[in-house]
C-alpha positions as CSV (number, residue, x, y, z in Angstrom):
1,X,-127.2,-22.6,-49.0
2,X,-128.0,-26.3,-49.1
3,X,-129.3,-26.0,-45.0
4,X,-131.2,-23.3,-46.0
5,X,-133.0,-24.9,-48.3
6,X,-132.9,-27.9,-46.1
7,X,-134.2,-26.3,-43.1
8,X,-137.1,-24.8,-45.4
9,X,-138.3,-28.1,-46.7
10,X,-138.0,-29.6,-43.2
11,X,-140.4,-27.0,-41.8
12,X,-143.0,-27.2,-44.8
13,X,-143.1,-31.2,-43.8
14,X,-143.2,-30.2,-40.5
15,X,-146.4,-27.9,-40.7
16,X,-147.8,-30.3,-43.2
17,X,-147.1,-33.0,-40.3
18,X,-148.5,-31.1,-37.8
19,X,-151.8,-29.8,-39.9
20,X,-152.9,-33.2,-41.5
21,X,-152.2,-35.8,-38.6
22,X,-151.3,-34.2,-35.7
23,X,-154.0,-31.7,-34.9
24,X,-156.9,-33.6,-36.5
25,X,-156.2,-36.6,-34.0
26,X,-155.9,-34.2,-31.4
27,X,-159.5,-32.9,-31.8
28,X,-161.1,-36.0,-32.2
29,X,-159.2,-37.8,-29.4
30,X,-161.4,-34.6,-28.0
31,X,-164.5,-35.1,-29.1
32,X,-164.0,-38.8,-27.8
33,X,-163.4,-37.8,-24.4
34,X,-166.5,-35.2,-24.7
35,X,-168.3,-37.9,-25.4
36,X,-167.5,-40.5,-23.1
37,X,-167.5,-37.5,-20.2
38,X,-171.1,-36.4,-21.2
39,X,-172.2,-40.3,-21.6
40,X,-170.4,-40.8,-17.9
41,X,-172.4,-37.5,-16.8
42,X,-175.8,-39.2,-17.6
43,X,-175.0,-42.1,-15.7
44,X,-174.1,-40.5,-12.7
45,X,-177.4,-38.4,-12.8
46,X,-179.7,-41.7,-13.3
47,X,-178.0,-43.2,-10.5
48,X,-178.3,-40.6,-8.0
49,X,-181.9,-39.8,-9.0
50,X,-182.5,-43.9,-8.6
51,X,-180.8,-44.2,-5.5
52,X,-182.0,-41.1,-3.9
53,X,-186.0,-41.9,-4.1
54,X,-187.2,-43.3,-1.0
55,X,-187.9,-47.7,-1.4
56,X,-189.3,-47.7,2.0
């Protein structure tokens, strides 16, 4: 009886882990790299359009 209850507790702190900490890092370490992809995107369009007009 005592694993039982064990085992229960254990997977409440588990999906209380997992909820709180885990996932919410997850999406921002998301957004973060949305960001810096998007940001990287830009740049790589300002430098081909700068490079590609004619300085002759």
């Amino acid at each position: 009886m005592g694993r039982i209850v064990a085992m229960a507790l254990g997977t409440v702190a588990a999906a209380f882990v997992l909820f709180n900490f885990i996932l919410p890092m997850v999406t921002m370490l998301f957004k973060v790299a949305l960001v810096i992809g998007v940001i990287a995107l830009v740049v790589f369009i300002a430098v081909r359009v700068i490079s590609g007009s004619p300085s002759r």
